[in-house]
C-alpha positions as a Markdown table, in Angstrom:
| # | Residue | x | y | z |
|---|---|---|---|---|
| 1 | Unk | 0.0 | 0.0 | 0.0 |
| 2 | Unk | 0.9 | 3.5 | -0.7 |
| 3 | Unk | 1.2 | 6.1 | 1.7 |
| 4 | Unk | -0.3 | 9.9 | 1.2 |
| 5 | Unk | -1.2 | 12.7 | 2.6 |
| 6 | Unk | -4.5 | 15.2 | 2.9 |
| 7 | Unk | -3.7 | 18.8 | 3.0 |
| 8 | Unk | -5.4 | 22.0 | 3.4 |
| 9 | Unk | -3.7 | 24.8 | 1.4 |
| 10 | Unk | -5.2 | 28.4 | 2.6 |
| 11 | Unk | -4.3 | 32.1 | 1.5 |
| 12 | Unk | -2.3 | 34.5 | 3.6 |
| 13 | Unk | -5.7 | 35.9 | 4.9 |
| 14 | Unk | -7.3 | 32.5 | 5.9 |
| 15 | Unk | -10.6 | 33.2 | 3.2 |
| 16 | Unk | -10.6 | 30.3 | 0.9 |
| 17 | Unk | -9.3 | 26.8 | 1.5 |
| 18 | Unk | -7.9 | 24.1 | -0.8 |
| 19 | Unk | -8.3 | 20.3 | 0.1 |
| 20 | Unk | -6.3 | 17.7 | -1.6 |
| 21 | Unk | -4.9 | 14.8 | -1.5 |
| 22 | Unk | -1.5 | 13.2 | -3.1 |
| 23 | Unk | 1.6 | 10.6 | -2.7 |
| 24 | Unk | 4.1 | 13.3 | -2.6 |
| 25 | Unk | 3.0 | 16.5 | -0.4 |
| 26 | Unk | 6.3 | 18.3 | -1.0 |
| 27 | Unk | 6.3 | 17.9 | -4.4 |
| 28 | Unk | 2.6 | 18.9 | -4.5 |
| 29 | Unk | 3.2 | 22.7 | -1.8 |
| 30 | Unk | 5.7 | 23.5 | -4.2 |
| 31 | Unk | 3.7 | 23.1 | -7.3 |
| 32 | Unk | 0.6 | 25.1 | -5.7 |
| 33 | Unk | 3.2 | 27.9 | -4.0 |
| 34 | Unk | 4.6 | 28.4 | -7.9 |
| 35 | Unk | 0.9 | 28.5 | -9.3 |
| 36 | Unk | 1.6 | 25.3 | -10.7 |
| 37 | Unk | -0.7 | 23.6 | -8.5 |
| 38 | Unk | -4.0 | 23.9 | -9.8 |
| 39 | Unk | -6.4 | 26.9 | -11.6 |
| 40 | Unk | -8.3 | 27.5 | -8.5 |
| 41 | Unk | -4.9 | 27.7 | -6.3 |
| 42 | Unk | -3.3 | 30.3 | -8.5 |
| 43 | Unk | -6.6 | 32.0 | -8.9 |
| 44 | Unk | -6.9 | 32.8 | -5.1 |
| 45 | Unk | -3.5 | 32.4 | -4.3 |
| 46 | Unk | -3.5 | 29.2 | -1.7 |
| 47 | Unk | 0.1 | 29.5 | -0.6 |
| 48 | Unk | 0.3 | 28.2 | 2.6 |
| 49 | Unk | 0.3 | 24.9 | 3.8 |
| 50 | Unk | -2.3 | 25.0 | 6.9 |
| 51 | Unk | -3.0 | 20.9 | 7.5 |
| 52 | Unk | -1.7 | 17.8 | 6.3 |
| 53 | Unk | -2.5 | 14.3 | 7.4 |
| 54 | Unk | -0.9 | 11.1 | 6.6 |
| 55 | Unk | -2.9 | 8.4 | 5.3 |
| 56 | Unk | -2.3 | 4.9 | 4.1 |
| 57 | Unk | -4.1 | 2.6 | 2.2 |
| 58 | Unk | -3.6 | 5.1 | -1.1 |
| 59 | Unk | -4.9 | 3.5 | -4.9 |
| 60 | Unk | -3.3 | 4.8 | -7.9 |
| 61 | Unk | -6.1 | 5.6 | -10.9 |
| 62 | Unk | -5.1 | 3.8 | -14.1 |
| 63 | Unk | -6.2 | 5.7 | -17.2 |
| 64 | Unk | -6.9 | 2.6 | -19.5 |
């Protein structure tokens, strides 16, 4: 089994939260703190890292 992680990735005034989930938080913060991370992160500007959890028991999706 894999292990991941849930985070919650806020802006610097706490208004709008992200919730994800993925196998390599690190990775992920730096992708969402370069605007990388998703539309609706670089829209609002979810910089910081408020939460993470680590979870196992993680399935990867196969695109077939």
């Amino acid at each position: 089994m894999k292990i991941g992680s849930v985070y919650i990735m806020g802006n610097k005034w706490k208004t709008t939260l992200y919730v994800g989930v993925t196998a390599d938080l690190a990775k992920r913060v730096i992708q969402h703190k370069s605007g990388a991370g998703s539309e609706f992160t670089g829209k609002y500007l979810l910089s910081d890292l408020l939460y993470y959890e680590r979870i196992g028991g993680m399935v990867m999706k196969m695109n077939l």
